[in-house]
C-alpha positions as CSV (number, residue, x, y, z in Angstrom):
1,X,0.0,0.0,0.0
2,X,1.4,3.5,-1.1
3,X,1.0,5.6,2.3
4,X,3.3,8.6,3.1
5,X,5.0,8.7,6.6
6,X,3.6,11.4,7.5
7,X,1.5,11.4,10.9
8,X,-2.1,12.2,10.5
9,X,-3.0,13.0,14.0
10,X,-6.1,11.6,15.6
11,X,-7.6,10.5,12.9
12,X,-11.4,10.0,14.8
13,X,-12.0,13.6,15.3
14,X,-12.1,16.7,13.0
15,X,-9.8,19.6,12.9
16,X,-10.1,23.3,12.6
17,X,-11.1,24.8,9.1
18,X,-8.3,26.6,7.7
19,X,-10.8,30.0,7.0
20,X,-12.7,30.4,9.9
21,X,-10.9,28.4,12.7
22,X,-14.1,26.4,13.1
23,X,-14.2,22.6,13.4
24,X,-13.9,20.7,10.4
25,X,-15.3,17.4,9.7
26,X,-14.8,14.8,7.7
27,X,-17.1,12.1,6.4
28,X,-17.8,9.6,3.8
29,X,-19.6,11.0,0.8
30,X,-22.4,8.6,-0.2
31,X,-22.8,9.8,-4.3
32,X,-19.0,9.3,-4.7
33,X,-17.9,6.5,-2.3
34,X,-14.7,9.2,-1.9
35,X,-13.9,11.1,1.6
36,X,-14.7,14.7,2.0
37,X,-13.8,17.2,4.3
38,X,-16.0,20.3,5.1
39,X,-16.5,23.0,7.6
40,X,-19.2,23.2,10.2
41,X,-19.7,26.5,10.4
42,X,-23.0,27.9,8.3
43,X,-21.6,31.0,6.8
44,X,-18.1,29.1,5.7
45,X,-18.3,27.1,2.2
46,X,-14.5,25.7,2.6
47,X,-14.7,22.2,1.5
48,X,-12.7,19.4,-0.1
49,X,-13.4,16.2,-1.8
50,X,-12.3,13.5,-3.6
51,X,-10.1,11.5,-0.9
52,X,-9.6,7.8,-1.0
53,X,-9.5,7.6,2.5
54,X,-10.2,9.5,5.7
55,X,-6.6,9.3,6.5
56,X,-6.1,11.1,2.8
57,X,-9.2,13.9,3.4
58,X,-7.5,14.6,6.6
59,X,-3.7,14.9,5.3
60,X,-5.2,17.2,3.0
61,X,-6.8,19.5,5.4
62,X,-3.7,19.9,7.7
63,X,-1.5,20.9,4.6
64,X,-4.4,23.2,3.5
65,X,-4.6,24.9,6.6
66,X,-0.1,25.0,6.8
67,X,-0.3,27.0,3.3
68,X,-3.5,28.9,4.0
69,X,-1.5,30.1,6.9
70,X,1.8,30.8,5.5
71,X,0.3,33.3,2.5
72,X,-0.7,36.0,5.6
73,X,2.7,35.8,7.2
């Protein structure tokens, strides 16, 4: 199986959207059989899909949120 060595934290729970600093979760998206991520918050549309895996949806959250944060710096 092709998995990166990268750590993807607890892996049960969501983490914080990248544009509002609101939780984030991620679940199973039943047209697509694919993972999603998507923020909680009404007013916030940040989403992304397309992930193989939970694992995957989440990896791609945390790197969103690292660049998100390092274009304001």
């Amino acid at each position: 199986m092709d998995r990166p060595n990268v750590d993807a934290g607890d892996v049960q729970w969501g983490w914080t959207c990248p544009l509002c600093e609101t939780d984030a979760s991620v679940r199973r998206d039943p047209s697509s059989g694919t993972f999603r991520w998507e923020c909680d918050a009404d007013d916030c549309e940040a989403v992304g899909f397309g992930f193989p895996s939970r694992r995957r949806a989440r990896l791609a959250l945390r790197e969103y949120r690292e660049r998100y944060e390092n274009i304001y710096r």
